[in-house]
N, C-alpha and C positions, 0 to 999 in steps of 0.2 A: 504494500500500500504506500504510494506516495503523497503527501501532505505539502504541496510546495508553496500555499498562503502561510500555514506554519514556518517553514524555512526561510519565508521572507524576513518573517517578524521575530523572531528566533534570532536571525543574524544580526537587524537596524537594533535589538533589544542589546545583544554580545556585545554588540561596535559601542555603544555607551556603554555600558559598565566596564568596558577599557578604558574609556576617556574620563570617566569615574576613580578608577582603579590607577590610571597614571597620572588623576592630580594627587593622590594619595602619596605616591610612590615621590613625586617630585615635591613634596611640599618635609617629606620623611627628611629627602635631600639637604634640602635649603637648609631644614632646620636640626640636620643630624641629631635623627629622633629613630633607632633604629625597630622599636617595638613599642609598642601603647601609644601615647599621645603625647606625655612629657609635659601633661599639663596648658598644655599650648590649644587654646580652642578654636583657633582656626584646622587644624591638624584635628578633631576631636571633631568637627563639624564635618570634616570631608571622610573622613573613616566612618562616620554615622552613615550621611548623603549613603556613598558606596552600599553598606551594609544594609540601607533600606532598600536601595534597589533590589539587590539580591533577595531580600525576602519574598517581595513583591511579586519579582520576573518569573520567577519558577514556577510557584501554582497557577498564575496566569496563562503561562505557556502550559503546563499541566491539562488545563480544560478546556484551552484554545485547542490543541490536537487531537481530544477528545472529539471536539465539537466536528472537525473539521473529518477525522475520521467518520463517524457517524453521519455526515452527510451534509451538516450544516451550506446552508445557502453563502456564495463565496461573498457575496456584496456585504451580507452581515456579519464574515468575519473583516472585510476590510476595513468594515466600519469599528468593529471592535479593537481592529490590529491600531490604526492610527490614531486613535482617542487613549487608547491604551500608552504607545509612544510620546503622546505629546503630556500627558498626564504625567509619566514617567521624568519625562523634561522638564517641566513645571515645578514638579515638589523637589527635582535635584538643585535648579536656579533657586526654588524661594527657602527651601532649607539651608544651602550654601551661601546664601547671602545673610540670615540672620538668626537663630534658635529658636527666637520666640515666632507668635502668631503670622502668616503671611499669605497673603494671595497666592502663591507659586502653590505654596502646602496646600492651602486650603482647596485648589481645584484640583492640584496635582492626584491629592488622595482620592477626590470626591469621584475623579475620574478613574482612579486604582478599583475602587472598591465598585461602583457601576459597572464596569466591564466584565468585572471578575462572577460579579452578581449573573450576571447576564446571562454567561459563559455557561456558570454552573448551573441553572435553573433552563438551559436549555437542555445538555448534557442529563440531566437528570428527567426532565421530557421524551429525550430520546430515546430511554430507553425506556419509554413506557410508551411512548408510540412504538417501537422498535420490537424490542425482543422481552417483556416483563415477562416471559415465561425462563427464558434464561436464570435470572435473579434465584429460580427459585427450584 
């Protein structure tokens, strides 16, 4: 079975959490800080950013191939895949720019958690349009 909306979104997902991951690496740099944060809350900001992506990207991706296995219509994964992305963008900008309260966060997640909603409440449809005698 091939998934290739998943492998889209999969990869524009990777390609940021590298760019995530290498201001992590590069800020470790500057500020010769080779493990934790050193106390230093910009360093503590970008180790967070990073570390929520990654929470986030995986289950996402998780029910997004589900979906897309089971047959999901491609226009409602596209629309899931780039809401999903830019949501992702959002809460990394408005997290990295300040800790507290922020527009970036506040749609970044709002769009995290709506996607994710979507995803799974379709996925969990599926298989009851699909095969509910499987389940059981």
């Amino acid at each position: 079975m091939i998934a290739p909306v998943t492998g889209l979104y999969a990869g524009l997902l990777t390609l940021l959490l590298l760019v995530l991951g290498a201001r992590v690496t590069l800020l470790r740099q500057k500020l010769r800080i080779g493990t934790g944060h050193g106390h230093e809350p910009g360093l503590a900001r970008a180790i967070r950013v990073h570390a929520n992506a990654v929470e986030w990207i995986l289950p996402m991706l998780a029910v997004f191939l589900v979906a897309e296995i089971d047959g999901a219509n491609r226009g409602f994964l596209h629309v899931c895949g780039l809401v999903f992305v830019c949501a992702r963008m959002a809460h990394a900008v408005g997290l990295s720019r300040t800790s507290k309260e922020s527009v970036g966060r506040f749609w970044g997640m709002a769009g995290t958690w709506l996607v994710i909603a979507l995803l799974a409440f379709w996925d969990i449809g599926a298989v009851a349009r699909l095969n509910l005698h499987l389940l059981f």
